[in-house]
C-alpha positions as CSV (number, residue, x, y, z in Angstrom):
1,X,86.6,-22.6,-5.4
2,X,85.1,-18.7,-4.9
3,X,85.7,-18.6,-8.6
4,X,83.5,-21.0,-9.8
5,X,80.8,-20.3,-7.0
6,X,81.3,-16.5,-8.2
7,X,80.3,-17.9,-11.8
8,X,77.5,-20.2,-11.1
9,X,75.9,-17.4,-8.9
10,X,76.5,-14.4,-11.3
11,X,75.9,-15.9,-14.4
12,X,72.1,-17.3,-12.7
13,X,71.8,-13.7,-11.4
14,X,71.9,-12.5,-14.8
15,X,69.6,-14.5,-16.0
16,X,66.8,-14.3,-13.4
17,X,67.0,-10.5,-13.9
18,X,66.4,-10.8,-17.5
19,X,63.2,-13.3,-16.7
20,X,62.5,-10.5,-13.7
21,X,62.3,-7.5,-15.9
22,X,60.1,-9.3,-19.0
23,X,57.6,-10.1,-15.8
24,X,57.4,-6.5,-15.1
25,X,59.3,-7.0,-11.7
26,X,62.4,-4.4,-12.0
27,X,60.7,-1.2,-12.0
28,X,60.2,1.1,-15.3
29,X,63.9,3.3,-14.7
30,X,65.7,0.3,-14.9
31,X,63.7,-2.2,-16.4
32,X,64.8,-2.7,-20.1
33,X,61.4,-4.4,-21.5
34,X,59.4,-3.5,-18.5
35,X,56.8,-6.6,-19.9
36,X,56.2,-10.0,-21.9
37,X,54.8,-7.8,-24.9
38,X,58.0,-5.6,-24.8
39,X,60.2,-9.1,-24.6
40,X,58.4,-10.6,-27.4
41,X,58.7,-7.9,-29.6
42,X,62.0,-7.6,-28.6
43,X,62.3,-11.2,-29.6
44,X,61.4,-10.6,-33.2
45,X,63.7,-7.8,-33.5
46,X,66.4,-9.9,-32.8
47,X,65.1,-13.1,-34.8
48,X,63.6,-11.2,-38.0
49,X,64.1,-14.5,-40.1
50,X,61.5,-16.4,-37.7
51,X,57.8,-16.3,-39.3
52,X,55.9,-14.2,-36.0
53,X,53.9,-17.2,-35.2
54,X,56.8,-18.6,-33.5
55,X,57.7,-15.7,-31.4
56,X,55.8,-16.8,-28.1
57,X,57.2,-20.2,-28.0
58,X,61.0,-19.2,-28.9
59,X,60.3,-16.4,-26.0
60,X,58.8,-19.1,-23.6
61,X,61.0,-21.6,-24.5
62,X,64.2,-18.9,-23.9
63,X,62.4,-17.9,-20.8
64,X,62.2,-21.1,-19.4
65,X,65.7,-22.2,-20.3
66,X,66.6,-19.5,-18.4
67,X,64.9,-20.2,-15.1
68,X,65.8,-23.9,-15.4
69,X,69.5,-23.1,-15.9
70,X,69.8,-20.4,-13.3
71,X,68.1,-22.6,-10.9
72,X,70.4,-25.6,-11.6
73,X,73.6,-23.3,-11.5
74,X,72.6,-21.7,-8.2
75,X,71.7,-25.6,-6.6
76,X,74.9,-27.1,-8.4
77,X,73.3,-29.7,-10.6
78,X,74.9,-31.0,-13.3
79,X,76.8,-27.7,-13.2
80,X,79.2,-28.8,-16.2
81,X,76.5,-29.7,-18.4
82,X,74.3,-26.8,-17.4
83,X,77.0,-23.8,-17.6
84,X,77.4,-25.8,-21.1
85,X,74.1,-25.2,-22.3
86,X,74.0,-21.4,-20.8
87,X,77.0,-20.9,-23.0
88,X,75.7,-22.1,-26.1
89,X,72.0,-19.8,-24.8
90,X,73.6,-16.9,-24.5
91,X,76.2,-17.2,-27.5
92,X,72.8,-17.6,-29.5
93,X,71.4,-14.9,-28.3
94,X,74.9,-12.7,-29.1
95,X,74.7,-14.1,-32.8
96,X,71.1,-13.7,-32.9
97,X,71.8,-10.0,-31.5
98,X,74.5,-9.3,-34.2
99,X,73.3,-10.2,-37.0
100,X,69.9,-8.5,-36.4
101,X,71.4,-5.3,-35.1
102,X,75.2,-5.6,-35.2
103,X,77.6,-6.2,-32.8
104,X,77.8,-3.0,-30.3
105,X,74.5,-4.4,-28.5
106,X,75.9,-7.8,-27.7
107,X,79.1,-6.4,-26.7
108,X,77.4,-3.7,-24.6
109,X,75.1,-6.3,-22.6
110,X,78.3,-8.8,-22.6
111,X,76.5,-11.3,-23.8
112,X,79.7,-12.5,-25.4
113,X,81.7,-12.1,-21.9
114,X,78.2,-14.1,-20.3
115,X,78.7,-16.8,-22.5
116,X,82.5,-17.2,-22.3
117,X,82.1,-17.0,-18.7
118,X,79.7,-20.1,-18.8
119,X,81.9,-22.3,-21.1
120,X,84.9,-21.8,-18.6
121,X,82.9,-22.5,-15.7
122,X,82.0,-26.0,-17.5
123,X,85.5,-26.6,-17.6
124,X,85.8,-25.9,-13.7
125,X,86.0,-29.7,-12.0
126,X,86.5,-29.0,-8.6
127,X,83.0,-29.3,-6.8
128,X,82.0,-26.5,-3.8
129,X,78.5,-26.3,-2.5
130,X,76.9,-28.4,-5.3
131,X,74.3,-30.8,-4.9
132,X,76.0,-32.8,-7.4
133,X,78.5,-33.2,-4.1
134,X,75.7,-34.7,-1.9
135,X,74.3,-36.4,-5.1
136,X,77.8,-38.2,-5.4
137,X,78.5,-39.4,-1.2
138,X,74.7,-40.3,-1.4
């Protein structure tokens, strides 16, 4: 049971830092864009096949994916479907990572680890502080 909490929570964790730090919240030592400019052109580094008009919304759209996941995770809502499509986000973004800049970056940010970490959790069935328990004896 700690084990899957211990995913849900770190796996959200990472990704509200990552939406933290594109708003500018982590300060500048250890912020890695430091704002939504530096994120977006981040964002076309990493997707150079995109045409730059569709940079904002694949940056929003990731963005928001990423609040809406962590949240869900955190709450334990549809926690199997939701570490699901957090695995398939981040293992995405470690393709999208490694084919634009190679594969040291992914593996340094362990995005790879992220996303194996989120497709196990999906396969976790016992239920421990998730709505979806409430949800169920409702």
């Amino acid at each position: 049971m700690a084990i899957k909490l211990f995913l849900r929570l770190a796996i959200s964790a990472g990704f509200l830092s990552a939406v933290a730090d594109r708003f500018g919240i982590w300060s500048k030592e250890v912020s890695v864009w430091g704002d939504w400019s530096s994120f977006l052109h981040y964002t076309q580094l990493i997707n150079p096949w995109l045409p730059e008009t569709f940079i904002p919304t694949i940056g929003a759209v990731a963005t928001a994916a990423e609040i809406i996941f962590a949240v869900c995770l955190i709450v334990g809502f549809k926690t199997e479907l939701f570490a699901k499509l957090s695995g398939g986000l981040l293992l995405l973004f470690a393709f999208s990572m490694t084919l634009s800049s190679g594969i040291k970056g992914a593996l340094d940010f362990s995005v790879f680890s992220a996303s194996a970490g989120a497709f196990a959790l999906s396969l976790m069935k016992e239920k421990h502080l998730e709505l979806d328990t409430l949800i169920a004896s409702s």
